[in-house]
Phi, psi and omega in degrees: 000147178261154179226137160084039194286145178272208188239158199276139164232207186265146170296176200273355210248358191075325198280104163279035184249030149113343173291173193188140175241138169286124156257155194111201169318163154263157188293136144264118198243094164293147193288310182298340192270000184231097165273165227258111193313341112353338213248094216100331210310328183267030184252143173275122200224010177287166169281160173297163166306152184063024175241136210234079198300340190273302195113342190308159154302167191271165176298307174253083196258166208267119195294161144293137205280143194303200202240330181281018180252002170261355175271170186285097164336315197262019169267011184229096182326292204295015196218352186271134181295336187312315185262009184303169161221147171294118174257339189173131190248113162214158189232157180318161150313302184263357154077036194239225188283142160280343211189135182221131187274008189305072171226163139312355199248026182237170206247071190144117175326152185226150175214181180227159140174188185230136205238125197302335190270008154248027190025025149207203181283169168213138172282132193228172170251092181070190182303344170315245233292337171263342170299304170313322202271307167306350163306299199283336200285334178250033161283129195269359159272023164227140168249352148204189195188150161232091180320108149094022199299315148282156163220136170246136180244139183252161161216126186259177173323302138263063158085011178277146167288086155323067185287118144258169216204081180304129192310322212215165164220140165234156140268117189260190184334315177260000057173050165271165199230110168252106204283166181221151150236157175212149176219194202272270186205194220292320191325290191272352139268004169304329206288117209306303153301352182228327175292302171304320146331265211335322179294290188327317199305320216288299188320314167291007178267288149334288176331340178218041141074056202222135232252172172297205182244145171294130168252124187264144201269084177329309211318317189282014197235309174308304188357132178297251268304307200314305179285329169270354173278319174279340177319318192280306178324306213286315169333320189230038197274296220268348192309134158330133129233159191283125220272002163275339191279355190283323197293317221275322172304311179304303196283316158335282177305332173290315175299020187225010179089346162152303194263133206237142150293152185286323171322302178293357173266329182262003188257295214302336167291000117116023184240130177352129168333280174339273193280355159305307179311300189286004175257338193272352177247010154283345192265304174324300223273339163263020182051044195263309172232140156229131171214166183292162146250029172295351191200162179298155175269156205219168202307338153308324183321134165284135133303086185256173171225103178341152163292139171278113210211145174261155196261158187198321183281342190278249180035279165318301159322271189359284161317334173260018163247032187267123181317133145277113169275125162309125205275000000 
């Protein structure tokens, strides 16, 4: 802090040309009130999650689940998944969407877009299913997913026809497979109409040696830090990079013992920040590198470098419910 500062008078030479001397004490500077500018700068100084000082509501809050989805299916033998029998598991042609929901007549947003680790568009459904896809498109465990992937036809007791339509199939890491539904949270799949379909799949899953369907939780992928931190990612997913500079980040990390700062990842590619940033998160989304997006990353973020694995299996499964026409 300054203290005693005197008052300036002319120098003694005559020269008004703006220099000026104190008189008095000379300026003091406590030292602790100026810390070294430097100092933080690669620490995250953002607020914690959930933290919300106005009190406003959140952006995306969770609908309440409608009333016909709390009643109970199986109180009508002729209507209960307990008793559907299975008629036919078929998949796209093109090993893509079976069913696209793009109308007006729905009570809840239809979106679009193309997403590269599944090399075409995919269609999504409500606040979910596009929060999810962006997860899954840079998240290095999975290497590809499909939206709407099946259609399972049911017969129910009385004799009517059941299309179900598992939201998703991913392949992860290990290049195992899953189908998924996704909702908001544990609420809406507690809900009576949607948990029992949802039991009858597993079982009809299960009948051909096929694991149950993952329920996946939308709500922690809306989250803003969640959402803007992917928002950015996804902007720069597509960023050129140069397959020495994908070499010189791996090796960075390997010499760093497996784990890297995100700082030293974005100096060692040698390019204007700015596009330095956007190649390391084009480098994620091709599994070159992983680090989290639960939030934006900040010089601290840890770096790792994924195991290296080709996606093959969503593919395959697919393929074998695709119908054959007879020659």
């Amino acid at each position: 802090m300054l203290r005693d500062v005197g008052t300036p008078v002319a120098s003694d030479d005559g020269d008004e040309s703006g220099d000026e001397q104190f008189a008095g004490t000379n300026v003091t500077i406590d030292a602790t009130m100026v810390p070294h500018l430097a100092d933080g700068l690669d620490k995250d100084r953002r607020p914690p999650i959930g933290w919300n000082p106005t009190r406003r509501p959140p952006r995306h809050p969770v609908k309440p689940v409608p009333k016909r989805l709390l009643e109970d299916p199986s109180i009508d033998r002729s209507i209960d998944p307990a008793r559907w029998t299975l008629v036919s598991i078929r998949a796209a042609d093109d090993l893509g969407h079976v069913r696209t929901s793009m109308n007006y007549s729905q009570s809840f947003g239809t979106s679009a877009g193309f997403f590269a680790k599944t090399h075409r568009t995919q269609f999504l459904d409500g606040p979910n299913e596009p929060a999810v896809a962006d997860r899954l498109e840079m998240s290095t465990t999975c290497l590809n997913f499909q939206m709407q992937p099946i259609d399972m036809t049911f017969r129910r007791d009385d004799g009517r026809l059941i299309h179900k339509y598992p939201d998703i199939c991913i392949e992860f890491e290990d290049n195992s497979v899953r189908f998924g539904e996704i909702k908001s949270d544990e609420t809406w799949f507690d809900a009576p109409a949607i948990k029992r379909p949802l039991d009858r799949i597993d079982l009809a899953l299960g009948s051909i040696g096929i694991p149950r369907l993952l329920r996946i939780k939308g709500m922690p992928y809306r989250q803003e830090d969640a959402l803007a931190a992917h928002a950015i990612a996804m902007n720069a997913r597509l960023t050129p990079v140069n397959p020495a500079e994908a070499a010189a980040v791996r090796a960075m990390i390997t010499a760093s013992g497996g784990c890297a700062r995100y700082a030293d990842a974005v100096a060692v590619i040698g390019a204007v920040r700015a596009d330095a940033v956007d190649k390391l998160y084009a480098m994620l989304m091709r599994r070159v590198v992983s680090f989290s997006l639960t939030r934006e990353p900040h010089g601290a973020t840890p770096v790792t470098a994924p195991r290296p694995a080709e996606a093959f299996a969503l593919r395959a499964l697919l393929s074998k419910f695709v119908e054959k026409v007879a020659a």
